[in-house]
TIRO-2110 file (N, C-alpha, C; in Angstrom, 1 decimal):
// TIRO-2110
-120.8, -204.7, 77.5, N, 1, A
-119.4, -205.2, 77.3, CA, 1, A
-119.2, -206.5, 78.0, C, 1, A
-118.4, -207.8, 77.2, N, 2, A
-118.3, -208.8, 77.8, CA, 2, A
-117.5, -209.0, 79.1, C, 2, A
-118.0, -209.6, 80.2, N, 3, A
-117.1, -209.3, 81.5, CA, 3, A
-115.9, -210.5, 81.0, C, 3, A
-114.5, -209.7, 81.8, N, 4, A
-113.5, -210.2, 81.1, CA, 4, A
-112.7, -210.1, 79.9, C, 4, A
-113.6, -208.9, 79.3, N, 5, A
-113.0, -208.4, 78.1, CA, 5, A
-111.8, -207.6, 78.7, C, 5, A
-110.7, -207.7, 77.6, N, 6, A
-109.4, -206.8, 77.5, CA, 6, A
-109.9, -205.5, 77.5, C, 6, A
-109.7, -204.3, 78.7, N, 7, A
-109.9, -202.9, 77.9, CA, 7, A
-108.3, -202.4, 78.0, C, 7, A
-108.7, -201.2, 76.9, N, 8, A
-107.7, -200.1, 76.6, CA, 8, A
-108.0, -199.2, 76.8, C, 8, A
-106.5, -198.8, 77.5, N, 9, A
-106.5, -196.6, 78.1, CA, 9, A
-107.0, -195.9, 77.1, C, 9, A
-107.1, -195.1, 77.0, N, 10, A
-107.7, -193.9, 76.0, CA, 10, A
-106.0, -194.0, 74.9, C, 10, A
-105.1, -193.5, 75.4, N, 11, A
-103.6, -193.9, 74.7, CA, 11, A
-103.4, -195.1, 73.9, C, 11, A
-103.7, -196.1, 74.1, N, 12, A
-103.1, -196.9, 74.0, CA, 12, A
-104.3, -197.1, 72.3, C, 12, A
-105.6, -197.0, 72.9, N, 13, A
-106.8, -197.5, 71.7, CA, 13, A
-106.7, -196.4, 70.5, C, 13, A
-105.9, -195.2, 70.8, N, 14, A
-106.1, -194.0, 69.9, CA, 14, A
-104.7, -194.6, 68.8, C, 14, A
-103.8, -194.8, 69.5, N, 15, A
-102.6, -195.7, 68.9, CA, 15, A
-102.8, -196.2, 67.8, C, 15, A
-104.3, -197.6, 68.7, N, 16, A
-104.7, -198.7, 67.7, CA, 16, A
-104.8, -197.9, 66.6, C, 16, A
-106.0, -196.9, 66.6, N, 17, A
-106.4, -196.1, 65.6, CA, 17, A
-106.0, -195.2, 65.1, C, 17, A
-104.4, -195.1, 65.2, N, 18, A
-103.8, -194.1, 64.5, CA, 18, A
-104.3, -192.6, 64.6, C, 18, A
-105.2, -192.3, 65.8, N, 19, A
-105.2, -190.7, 65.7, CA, 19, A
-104.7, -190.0, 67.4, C, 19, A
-105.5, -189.2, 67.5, N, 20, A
-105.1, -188.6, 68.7, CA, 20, A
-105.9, -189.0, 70.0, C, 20, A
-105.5, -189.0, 70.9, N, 21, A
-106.4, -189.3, 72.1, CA, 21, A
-107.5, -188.0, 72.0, C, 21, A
-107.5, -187.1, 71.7, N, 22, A
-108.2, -186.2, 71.6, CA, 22, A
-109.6, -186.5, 71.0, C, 22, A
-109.1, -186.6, 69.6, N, 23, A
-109.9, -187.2, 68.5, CA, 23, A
-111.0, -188.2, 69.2, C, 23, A
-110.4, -189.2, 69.7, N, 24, A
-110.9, -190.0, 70.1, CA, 24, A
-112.2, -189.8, 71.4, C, 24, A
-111.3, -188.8, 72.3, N, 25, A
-112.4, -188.4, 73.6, CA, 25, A
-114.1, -188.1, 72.8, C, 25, A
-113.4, -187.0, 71.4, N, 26, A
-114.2, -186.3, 70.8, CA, 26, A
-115.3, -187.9, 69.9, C, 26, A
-114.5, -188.4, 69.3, N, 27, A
-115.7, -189.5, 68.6, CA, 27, A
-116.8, -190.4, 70.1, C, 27, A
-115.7, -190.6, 71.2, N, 28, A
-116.4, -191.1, 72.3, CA, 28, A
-117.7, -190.6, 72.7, C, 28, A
-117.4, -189.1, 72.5, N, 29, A
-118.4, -188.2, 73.4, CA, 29, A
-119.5, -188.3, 72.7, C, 29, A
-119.2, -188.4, 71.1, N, 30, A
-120.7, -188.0, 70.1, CA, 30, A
-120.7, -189.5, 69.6, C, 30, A
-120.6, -190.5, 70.6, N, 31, A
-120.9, -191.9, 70.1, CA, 31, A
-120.9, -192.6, 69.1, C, 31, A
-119.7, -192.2, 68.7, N, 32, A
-119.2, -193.4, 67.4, CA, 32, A
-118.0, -194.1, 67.7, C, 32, A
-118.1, -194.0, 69.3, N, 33, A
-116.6, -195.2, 69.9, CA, 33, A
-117.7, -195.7, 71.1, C, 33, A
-118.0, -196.7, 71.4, N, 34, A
-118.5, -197.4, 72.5, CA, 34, A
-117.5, -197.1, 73.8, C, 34, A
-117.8, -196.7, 75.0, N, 35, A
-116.7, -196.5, 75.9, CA, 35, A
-117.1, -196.7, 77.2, C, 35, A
-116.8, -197.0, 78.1, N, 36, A
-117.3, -196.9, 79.4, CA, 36, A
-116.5, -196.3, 80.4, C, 36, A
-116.6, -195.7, 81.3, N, 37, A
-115.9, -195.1, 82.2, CA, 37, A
-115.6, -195.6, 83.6, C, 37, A
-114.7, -195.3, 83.9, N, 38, A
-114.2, -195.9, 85.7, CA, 38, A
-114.9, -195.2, 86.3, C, 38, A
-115.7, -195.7, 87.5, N, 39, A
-116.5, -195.0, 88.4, CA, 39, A
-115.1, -194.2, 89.3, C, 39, A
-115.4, -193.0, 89.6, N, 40, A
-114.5, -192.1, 90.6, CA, 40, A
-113.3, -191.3, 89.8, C, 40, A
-112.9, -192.0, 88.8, N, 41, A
-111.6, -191.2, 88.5, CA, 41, A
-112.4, -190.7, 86.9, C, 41, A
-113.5, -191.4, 86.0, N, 42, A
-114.0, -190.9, 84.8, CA, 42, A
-113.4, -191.4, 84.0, C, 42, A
-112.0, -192.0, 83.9, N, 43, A
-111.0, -192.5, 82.5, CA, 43, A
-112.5, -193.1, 81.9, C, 43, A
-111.5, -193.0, 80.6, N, 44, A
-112.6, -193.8, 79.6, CA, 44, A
-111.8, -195.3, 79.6, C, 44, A
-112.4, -196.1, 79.0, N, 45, A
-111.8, -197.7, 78.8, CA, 45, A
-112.8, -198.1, 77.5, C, 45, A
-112.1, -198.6, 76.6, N, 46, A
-112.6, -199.2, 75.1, CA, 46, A
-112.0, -200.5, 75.0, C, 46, A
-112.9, -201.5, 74.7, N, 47, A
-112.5, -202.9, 74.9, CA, 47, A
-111.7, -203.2, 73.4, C, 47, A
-111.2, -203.7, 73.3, N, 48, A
-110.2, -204.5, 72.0, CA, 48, A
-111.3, -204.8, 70.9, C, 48, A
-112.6, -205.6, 71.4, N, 49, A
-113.5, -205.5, 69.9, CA, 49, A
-113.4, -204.6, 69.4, C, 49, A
-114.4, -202.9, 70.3, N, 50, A
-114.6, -201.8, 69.9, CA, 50, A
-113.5, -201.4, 69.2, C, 50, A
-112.3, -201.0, 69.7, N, 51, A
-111.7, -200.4, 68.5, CA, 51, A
-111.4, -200.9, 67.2, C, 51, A
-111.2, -202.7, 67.3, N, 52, A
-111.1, -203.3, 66.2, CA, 52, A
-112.4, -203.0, 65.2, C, 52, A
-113.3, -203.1, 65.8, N, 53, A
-114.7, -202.8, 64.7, CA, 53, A
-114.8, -201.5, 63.9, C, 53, A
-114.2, -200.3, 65.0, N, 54, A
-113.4, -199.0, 64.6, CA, 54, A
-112.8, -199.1, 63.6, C, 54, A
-111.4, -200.0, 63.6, N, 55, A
-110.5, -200.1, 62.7, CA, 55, A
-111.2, -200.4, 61.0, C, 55, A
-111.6, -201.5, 61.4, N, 56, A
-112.4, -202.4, 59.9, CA, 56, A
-113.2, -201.4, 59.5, C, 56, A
-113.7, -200.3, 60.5, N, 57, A
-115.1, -199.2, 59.5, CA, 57, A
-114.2, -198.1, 58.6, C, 57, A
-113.2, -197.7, 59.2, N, 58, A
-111.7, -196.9, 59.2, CA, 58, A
-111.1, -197.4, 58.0, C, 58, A
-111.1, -198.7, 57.6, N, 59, A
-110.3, -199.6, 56.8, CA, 59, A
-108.9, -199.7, 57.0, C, 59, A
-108.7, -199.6, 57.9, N, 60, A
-107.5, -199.6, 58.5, CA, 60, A
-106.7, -201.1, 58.5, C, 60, A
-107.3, -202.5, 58.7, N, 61, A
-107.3, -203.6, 58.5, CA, 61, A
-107.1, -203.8, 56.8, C, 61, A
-107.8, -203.1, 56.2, N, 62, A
-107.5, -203.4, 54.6, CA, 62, A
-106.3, -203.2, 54.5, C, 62, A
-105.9, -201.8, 54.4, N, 63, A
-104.3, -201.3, 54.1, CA, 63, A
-103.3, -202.2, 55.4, C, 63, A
-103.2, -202.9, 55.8, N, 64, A
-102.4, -203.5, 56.6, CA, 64, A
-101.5, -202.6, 58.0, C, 64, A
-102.5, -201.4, 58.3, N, 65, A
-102.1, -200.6, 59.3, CA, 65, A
-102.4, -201.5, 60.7, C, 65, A
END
């Protein structure tokens, strides 16, 4: 991930993506969300590309979501 990249809370990216934070831990875990985690506390963090590229596979971008 590019140093300097924007990340997003687990909240905030699931938002992006219109599902659940849950959902989301769950696609994280079985690798179909790029994520990286805070050393000591574990949050996850997803940079602004990632979910965007999420979005576009989702089509989410087409329908104007």
């Amino acid at each position: 991930m590019a140093e300097g990249e924007k990340m997003l809370g687990i909240t905030e990216a699931a938002t992006r993506l219109h599902i659940s934070p849950s959902l989301l831990r769950k696609w994280s875990d079985q690798g179909l969300v790029k994520t990286m985690k805070l050393p000591g506390s574990g949050y996850r963090r997803f940079t602004v590309a990632e979910i965007e590229r999420k979005r576009r596979e989702l089509g989410l971008d087409e329908q104007g979501a």
